[in-house]
N, C-alpha and C positions, 0 to 999 in steps of 0.2 A: 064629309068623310068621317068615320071612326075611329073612332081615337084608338090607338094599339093598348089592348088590357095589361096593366102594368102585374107582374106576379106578388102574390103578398108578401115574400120574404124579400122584397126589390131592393129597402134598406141596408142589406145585409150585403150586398154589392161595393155598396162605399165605405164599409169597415175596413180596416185594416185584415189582412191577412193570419197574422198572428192574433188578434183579436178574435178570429171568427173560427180559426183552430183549437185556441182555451178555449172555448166555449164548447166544441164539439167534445173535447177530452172532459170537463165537467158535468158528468150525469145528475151527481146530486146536487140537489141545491145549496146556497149559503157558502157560498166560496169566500164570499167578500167578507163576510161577519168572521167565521173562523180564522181566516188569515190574518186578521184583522188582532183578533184575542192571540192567536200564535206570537206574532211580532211583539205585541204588549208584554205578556207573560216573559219572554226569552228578553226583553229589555230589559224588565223589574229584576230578573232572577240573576240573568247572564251578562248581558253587556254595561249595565249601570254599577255593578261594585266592580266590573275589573276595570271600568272607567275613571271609578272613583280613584282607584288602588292607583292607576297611572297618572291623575292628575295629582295626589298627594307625593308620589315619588318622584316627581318633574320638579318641584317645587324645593329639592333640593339640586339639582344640578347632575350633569355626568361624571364630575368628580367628586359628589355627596356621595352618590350613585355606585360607584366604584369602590369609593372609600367603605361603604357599608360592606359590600359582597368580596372585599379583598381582607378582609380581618380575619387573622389565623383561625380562631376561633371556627370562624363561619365558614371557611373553606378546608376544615376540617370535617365539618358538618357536612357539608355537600357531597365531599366526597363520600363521607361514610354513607351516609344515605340511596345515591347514587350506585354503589357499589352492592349493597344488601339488597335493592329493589333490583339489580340486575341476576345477582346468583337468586334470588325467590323466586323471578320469572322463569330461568334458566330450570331448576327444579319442579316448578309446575308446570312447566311446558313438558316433562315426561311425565310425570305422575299423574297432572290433571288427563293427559292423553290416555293413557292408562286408561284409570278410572271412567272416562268416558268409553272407551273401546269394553271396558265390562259391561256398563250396563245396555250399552247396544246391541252388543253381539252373545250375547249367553242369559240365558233363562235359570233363575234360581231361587229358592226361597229366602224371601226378607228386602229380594231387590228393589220393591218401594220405598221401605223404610231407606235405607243407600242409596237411593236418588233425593231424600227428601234431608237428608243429612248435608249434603252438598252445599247445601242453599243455607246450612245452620250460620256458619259465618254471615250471611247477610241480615240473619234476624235477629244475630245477638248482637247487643251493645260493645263497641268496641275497648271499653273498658273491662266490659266482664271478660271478654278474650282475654284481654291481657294482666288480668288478678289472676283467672286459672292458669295461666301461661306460668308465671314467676311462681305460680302456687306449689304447679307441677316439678318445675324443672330448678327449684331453688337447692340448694347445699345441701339444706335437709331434705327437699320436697321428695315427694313419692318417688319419682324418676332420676331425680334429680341427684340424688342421695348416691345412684349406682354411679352415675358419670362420675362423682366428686372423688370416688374411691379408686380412679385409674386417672385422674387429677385433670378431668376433663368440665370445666364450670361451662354451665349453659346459660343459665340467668346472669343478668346485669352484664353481660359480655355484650360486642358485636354478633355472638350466634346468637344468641338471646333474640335483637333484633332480624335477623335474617328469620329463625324460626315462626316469632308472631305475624311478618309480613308474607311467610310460605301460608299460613292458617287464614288471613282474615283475605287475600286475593285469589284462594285456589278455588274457588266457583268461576273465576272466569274464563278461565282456560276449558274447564268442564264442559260450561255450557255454550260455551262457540264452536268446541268442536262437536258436541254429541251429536247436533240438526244434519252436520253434511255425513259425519257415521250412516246415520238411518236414512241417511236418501243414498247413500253410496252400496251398489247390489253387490253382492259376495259373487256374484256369477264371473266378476273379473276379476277376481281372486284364484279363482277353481279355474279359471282357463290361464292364469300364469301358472297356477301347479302343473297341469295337465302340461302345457309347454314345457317341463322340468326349471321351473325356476325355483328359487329355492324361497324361506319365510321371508329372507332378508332382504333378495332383488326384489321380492311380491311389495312388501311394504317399501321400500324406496321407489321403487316405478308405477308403481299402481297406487298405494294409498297414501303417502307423502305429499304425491303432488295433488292432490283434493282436498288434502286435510289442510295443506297449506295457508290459504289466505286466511282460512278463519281462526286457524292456530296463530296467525300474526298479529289479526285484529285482537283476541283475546289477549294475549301478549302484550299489546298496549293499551289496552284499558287495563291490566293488571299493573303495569309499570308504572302507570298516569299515579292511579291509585295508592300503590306502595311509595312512592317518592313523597305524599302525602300525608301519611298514615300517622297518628298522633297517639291517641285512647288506649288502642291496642298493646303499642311499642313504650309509652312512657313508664310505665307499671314493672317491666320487663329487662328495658334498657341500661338500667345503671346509672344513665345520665352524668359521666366525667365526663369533664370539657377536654378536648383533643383527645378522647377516644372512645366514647358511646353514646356523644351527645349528637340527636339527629336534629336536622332542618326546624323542622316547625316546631321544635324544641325553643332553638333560636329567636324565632320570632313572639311565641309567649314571651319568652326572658326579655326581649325587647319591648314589650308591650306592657309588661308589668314595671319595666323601670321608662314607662311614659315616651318612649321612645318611639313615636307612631311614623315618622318617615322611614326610617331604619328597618321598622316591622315590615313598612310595606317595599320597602324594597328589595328583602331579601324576600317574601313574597312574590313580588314579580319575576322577581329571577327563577324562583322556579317556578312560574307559570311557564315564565318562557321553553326551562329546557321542558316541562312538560311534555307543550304545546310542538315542540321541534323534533322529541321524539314521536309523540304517535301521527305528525306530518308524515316523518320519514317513513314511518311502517306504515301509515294508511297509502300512501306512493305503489310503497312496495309490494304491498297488497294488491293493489289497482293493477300493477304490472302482471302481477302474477295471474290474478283472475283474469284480465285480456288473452294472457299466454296459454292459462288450461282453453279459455273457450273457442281459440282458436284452432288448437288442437281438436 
């Protein structure tokens, strides 16, 4: 009798199911080697110093712990911080909106230069922002000079900071929302007019809820960022303790007076509330975008 011809991919029988799926969904080659340098790369860069940061912070205890991020000082800091990073996003989440709805929707001359300004915050050194910042807005500075004469001081105040953190995070907000702008058609625009709806119901019903999730996402990488924010802000800031001195101000002063558990734990602490804010908006986000695409 003859033997039944077995099929050449017969092998492929006894794999696992999900084995035999990744393999169908990987067209290109080199799966293993890239995933391979991915995990590496994001270990050396991302997971090994905040590893570090947690194993030196541990090493004082929960009431070392405590003791560091309850000192007036520092919970001064936090909250000033905290507080600036929320009114910048608050401000750039209409102005970056803005400014993205211009260069979307209107044709004009100079509008590449004005997109490519947007992006200046990322390419300049965060210190030179914040030389010309204090430069600007100082008692005597060019601008600066007007506010001082109606007895409004901008530099070395809390506006001071709020101002340099509206300048070096307003590209994020821009550039999360302009991509769903130009994929979102005016043709649902002109049929809320056409329905007699008016600008105000048109943008709350129609374009709010599109622009939403990536006005949130931008929103928290802005905020990640501003709560962060050093170069820009120290130049700027004023730097008095219980009233202009921000976060990672803190943690220099801690590090220069040899203080390296302290450094990393107030550190951590704001990894964490980082890390719990853009949780919370990435959620949010998720919810949202399940909810337009079900609609």
């Amino acid at each position: 009798m003859s033997q039944p011809v077995q099929p050449a991919n017969s092998h492929q029988s006894t794999q696992p199911n999900w084995l035999v799926r990744l393999r169908r969904r990987n067209v290109l080659p080199g799966f293993g080697l890239s995933m391979g340098i991915t995990v590496l790369s994001l270990s050396l860069l991302v997971i090994l110093p905040f590893a570090m940061m947690i194993f030196t912070t541990s090493q004082m205890g929960w009431s070392g712990f405590w003791q560091a991020i309850s000192q007036p000082q520092v919970k001064a800091a936090i909250i000033l911080s905290l507080k600036m990073s929320f009114y910048a996003m608050l401000t750039n989440m209409v102005f970056g909106t803005l400014v993205a709805w211009v260069l979307v929707r209107y044709q004009f001359w100079g509008k590449s230069l004005l997109n490519a300004l947007v992006d200046l915050p990322f390419a300049l050194p965060t210190a030179v922002t914040g030389i010309s910042l204090a430069t600007l807005y100082a008692p005597n500075g060019l601008i600066g000079q007007w506010f001082d004469k109606v007895g409004i001081q901008v530099a070395f105040t809390p506006v001071g900071i709020w101002l340099a953190l509206v300048v070096v995070s307003f590209p994020f907000i821009v550039r999360a929302v302009q991509p769903v702008l130009e994929e979102l058609s005016v043709e649902f625009e002109e049929a809320a007019a056409v329905l007699g709806a008016s600008r105000f119901t048109t943008f709350r019903t129609v374009i709010l809820p599109e622009l939403l999730p990536a006005l949130l996402m931008g929103a928290g990488m802005m905020f990640a960022r501003a709560t962060g924010e050093y170069g820009s802000v120290i130049f700027i800031a004023g730097n008095i303790p219980m009233q202009s001195e921000i976060l990672p101000l803190i943690i220099i002063s801690k590090l220069e007076q040899f203080d390296i558990q302290g450094a990393a734990a107030v550190a951590l602490f704001m990894l964490m509330i980082s890390f719990v804010i853009l949780l919370a908006i990435n959620l949010l986000q998720w919810r949202l975008s399940r909810r337009v695409g079900a609609k």
